[in-house]
C-alpha positions as CSV (number, residue, x, y, z in Angstrom):
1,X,44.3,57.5,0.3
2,X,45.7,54.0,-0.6
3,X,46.7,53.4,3.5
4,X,42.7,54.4,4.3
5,X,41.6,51.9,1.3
6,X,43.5,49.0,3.3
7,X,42.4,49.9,6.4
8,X,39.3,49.4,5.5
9,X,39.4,46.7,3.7
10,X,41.0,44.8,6.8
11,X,39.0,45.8,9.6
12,X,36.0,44.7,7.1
13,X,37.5,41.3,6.9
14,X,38.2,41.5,10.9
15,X,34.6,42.1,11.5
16,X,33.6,39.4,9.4
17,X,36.0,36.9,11.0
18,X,34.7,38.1,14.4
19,X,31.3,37.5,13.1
20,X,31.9,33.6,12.0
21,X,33.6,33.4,15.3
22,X,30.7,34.6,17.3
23,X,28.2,32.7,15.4
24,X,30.1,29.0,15.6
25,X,30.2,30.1,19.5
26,X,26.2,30.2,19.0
27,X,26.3,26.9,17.3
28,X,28.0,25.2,20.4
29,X,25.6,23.8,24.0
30,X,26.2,25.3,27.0
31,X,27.6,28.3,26.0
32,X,28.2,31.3,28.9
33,X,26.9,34.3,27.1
34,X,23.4,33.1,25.9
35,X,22.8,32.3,22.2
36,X,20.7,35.4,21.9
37,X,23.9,37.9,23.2
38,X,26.0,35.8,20.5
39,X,24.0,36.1,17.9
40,X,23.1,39.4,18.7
41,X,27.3,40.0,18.3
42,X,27.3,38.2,15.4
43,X,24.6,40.0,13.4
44,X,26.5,43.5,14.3
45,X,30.0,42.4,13.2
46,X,28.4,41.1,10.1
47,X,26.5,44.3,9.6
48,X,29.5,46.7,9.8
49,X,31.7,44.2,8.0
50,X,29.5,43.9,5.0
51,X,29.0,48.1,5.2
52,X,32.9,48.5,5.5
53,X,33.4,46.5,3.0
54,X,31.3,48.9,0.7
55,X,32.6,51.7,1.8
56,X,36.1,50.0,1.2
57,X,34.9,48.8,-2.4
58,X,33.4,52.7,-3.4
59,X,36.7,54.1,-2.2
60,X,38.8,51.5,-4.4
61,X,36.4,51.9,-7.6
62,X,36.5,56.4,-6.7
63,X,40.1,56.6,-6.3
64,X,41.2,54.2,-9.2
65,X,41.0,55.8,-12.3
């Protein structure tokens, strides 16, 4: 259970690095993708980083006893 705990906890903080990545992408002119497909990208990474990281945070605080 510990190995799925950490799993989660780092594809969480993945998603969340992916997300800061996408959105300083946004912040820059004359980007390819359009702002809108970036932030778009950005809003979903941050979305199922901040729900992994739940997840990861109910497991820790179920299995911890």
């Amino acid at each position: 259970m510990a190995g799925v705990i950490f799993i989660t906890f780092v594809i969480s903080i993945l998603c969340l690095i992916g997300m800061t990545n996408y959105f300083m992408l946004s912040q820059k002119a004359r980007v390819y993708p359009p702002k809108k497909v970036l932030l778009k990208k950005a809003g979903l990474l941050g979305v199922a980083g901040i729900t992994l990281l739940v997840v990861g945070i109910l497991l820790y605080s179920m299995g911890a006893k």
